[in-house]
N, C-alpha and C positions, 0 to 999 in steps of 0.2 A: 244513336239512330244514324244509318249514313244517308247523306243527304247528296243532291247534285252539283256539282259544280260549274258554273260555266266555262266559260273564257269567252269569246266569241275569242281567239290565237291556234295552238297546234301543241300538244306535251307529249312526252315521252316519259316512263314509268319503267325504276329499275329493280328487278329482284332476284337476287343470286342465289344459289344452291351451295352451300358450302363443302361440302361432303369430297373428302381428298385433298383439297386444295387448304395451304395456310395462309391468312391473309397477308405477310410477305409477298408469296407469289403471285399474287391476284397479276391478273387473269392467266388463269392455267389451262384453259380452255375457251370454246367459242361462248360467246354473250349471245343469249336470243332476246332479240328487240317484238317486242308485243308490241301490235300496231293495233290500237282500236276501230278502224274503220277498211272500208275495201280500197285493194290496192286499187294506184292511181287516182289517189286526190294528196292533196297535200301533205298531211297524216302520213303517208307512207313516202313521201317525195322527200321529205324533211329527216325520216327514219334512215333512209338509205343513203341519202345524201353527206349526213352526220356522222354516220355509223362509219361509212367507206375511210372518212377520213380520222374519224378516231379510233379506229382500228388498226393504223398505218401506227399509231402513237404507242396503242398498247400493245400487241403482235399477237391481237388474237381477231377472228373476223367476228361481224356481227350479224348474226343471223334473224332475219324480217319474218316475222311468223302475225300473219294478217288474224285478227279477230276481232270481228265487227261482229255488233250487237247491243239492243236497250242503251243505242246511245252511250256505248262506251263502257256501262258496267261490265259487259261478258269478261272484254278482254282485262278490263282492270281489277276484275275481282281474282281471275289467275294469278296474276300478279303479288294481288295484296295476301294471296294465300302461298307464296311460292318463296322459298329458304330466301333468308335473309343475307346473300352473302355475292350476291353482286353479278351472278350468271345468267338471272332473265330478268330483262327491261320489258318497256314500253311505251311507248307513242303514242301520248293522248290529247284532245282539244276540251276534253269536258272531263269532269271526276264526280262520279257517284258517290264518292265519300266524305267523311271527315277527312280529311287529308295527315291534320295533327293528329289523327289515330293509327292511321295506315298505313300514311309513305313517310318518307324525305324527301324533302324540296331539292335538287340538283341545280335545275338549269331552265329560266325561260328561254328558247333558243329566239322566235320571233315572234311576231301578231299578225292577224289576219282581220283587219277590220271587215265585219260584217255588212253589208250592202243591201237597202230594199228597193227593189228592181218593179217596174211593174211591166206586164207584158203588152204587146204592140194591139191588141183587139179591144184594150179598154179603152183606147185611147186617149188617154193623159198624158200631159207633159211634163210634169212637176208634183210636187206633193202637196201645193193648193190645189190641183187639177183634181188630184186623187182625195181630199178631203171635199171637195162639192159633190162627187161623186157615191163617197158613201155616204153622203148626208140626204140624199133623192131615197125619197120613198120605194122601199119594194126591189132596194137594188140585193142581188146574188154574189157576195162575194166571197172571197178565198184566198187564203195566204200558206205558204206552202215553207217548210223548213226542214232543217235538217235531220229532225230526230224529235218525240214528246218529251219533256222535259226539259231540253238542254235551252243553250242562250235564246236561239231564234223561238224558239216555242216563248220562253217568257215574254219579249221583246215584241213577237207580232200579239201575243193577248193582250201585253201593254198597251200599244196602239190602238187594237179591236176596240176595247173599253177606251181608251182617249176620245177616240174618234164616234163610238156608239156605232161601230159598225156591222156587228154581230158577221165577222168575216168566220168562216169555216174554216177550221185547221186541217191540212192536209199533210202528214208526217210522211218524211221519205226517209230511207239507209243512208245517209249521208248529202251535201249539197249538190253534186252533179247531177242526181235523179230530178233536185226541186230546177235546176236551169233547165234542164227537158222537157220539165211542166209548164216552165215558162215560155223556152219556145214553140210550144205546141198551146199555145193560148188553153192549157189545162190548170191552171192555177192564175186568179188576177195578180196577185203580189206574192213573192214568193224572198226570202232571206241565204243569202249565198256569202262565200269567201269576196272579196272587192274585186282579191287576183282571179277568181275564176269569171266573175261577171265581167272582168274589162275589155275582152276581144269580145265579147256579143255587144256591150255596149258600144265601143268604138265601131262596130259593123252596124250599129241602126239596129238589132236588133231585138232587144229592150229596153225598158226607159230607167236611169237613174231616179230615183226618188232622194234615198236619205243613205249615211255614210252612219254609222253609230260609233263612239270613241269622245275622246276628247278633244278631237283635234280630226282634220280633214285627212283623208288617206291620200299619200304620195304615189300612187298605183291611178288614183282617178280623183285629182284635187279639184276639179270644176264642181263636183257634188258637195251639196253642205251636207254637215251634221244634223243629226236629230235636235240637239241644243237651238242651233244656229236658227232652225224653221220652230222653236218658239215649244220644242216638247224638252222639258224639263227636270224629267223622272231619270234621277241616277243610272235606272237602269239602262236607258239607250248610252251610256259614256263607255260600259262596259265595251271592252272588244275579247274577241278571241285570240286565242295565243295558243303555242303548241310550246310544251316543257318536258323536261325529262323527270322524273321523283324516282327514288328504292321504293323497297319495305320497308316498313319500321321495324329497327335494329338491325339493319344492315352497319357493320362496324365504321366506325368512322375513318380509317384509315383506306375502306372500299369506296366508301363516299366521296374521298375527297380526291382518291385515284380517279374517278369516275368522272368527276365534277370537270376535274382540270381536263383531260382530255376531249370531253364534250364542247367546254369552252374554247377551248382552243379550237377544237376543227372549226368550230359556227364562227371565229376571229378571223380565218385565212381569206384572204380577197375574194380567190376563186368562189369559195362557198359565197360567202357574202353577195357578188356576181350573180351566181345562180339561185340566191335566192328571191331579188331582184327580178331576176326575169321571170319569175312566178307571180310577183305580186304579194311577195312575205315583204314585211318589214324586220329589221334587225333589233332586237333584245337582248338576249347572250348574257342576261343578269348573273348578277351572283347570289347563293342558295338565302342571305339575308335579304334582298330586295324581292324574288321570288316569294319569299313568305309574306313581307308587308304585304305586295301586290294582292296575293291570292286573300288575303285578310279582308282586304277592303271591297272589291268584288263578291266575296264570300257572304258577307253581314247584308249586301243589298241582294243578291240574288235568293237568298235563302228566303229572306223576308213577304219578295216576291210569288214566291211558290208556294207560299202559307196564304197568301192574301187571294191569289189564284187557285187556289186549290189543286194543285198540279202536283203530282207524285213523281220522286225520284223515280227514275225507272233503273 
């Protein structure tokens, strides 16, 4: 059964075509990188940014081919149906599947701790401000995320149910739509990247609540964690991360071609720099820590979406 996968981070996902090519010569051609979501969010920032420079490594370019959809299945199920042999990737933050059925682990490149924001009309300060609030009888509220199924989806019905707040789920195409909602007092809470809420928050114009992770985000460290303000459920520790994976049976000598050049670019200062100024944090694991990671994530987010009743999409 394939199931959803979180991150709250950023992946990428590789699948090659073999046809003419011997895996000695890998790459004989260009690599097209599947990007799961619409250009210009981080998804494709982290796609091009990676790509350009390990591209320069292997001497073929890497071609960004945007598919957004049900939260990342669209583009990731091209992928996990596409020749095993190293010529189309992709870029994803969430995975629809089993993973140990369908891909190869490559490379976490970063994380993107997830941020709950609430907009400037409810006026709350904090995340006691916001639990008095849904606790008052008769209140309307709504939290808005990236996509049904995926992290924020579990994460804000986590809270819903913590808090007895019967908030309205409002699904957007990705996180930039749910900040829109939020600056247009069109959603009360809404779940976004850290990096993309920190120039509205530093402008005043929505309020930090909660950071989700293990640990406080170096993008906007004055925000506590979900832990820290007393919520407990494995599932707020979760963050998102964007990775690269193959197909399963992509030969291991494309793998590990693959691997090394990806690592390498997300290792060079510059990238590292600029990923920085986005608001990514740096991971650049290697395909054995990638696995534990997605393990441990995997066993509570699954669990989650049984318990919630919530459908891979």
């Amino acid at each position: 059964m394939r199931r959803h996968f979180l991150t709250l981070g950023l992946t990428m996902l590789a699948a090659l075509p073999l046809a003419g090519f011997a895996q000695g010569n890998f790459p004989g051609k260009p690599i097209r990188v599947v990007v799961t979501a619409q250009a210009g969010g981080a998804n494709d920032f982290v796609a091009r940014l990676i790509g350009e420079h390990a591209a320069k490594a292997l001497g073929q370019p890497f071609v960004v081919d945007n598919r957004a959809g049900a939260n990342g299945a669209v583009g990731l199920g091209e992928v996990a149906r596409a020749a095993p042999d190293g010529y189309t990737i992709a870029l994803y933050k969430t995975l629809p599947y089993d993973p140990q059925r369908d891909f190869v682990f490559l490379t976490q490149v970063v994380r993107s701790p997830a941020i709950l924001s609430a907009n400037l009309e409810l006026g709350v300060k904090d995340m006691e401000g916001f639990r008095k609030l849904a606790a008052r009888p008769g209140q309307q509220l709504s939290y808005g995320t990236w996509g049904p199924g995926g992290l924020g989806h579990l994460a804000g019905e986590a809270l819903n149910r913590k808090l007895d707040a019967h908030m309205v789920h409002v699904p957007q195409r990705g996180e930039a739509p749910v900040m829109a909602d939020l600056l247009s007092n069109t959603v009360s809470v809404g779940l976004t990247s850290a990096g993309l809420a920190r120039q509205h928050v530093q402008a005043g114009k929505v309020v930090p609540l909660a950071i989700m992770g293990r640990e406080r985000s170096a993008v906007l460290p004055q925000v506590p964690t979900m832990r820290e303000l007393g919520f407990d459920d494995p599932l707020f520790e979760a963050a998102v991360w964007i990775a690269f994976v193959a197909p399963a049976r992509t030969p291991p000598a494309v793998v590990e071609r693959l691997t090394v050049a990806l690592r390498n670019a997300a290792a060079m200062p510059e990238v590292q720099a600029r990923m920085a100024e986005r608001g990514l944090e740096m991971l650049n694991t290697t395909p054995e820590q990638f696995t534990a990671n997605y393990r441990r994530d995997f066993d509570v987010i699954t669990r989650r979406m049984r318990e919630f009743g919530i459908e891979a999409q």
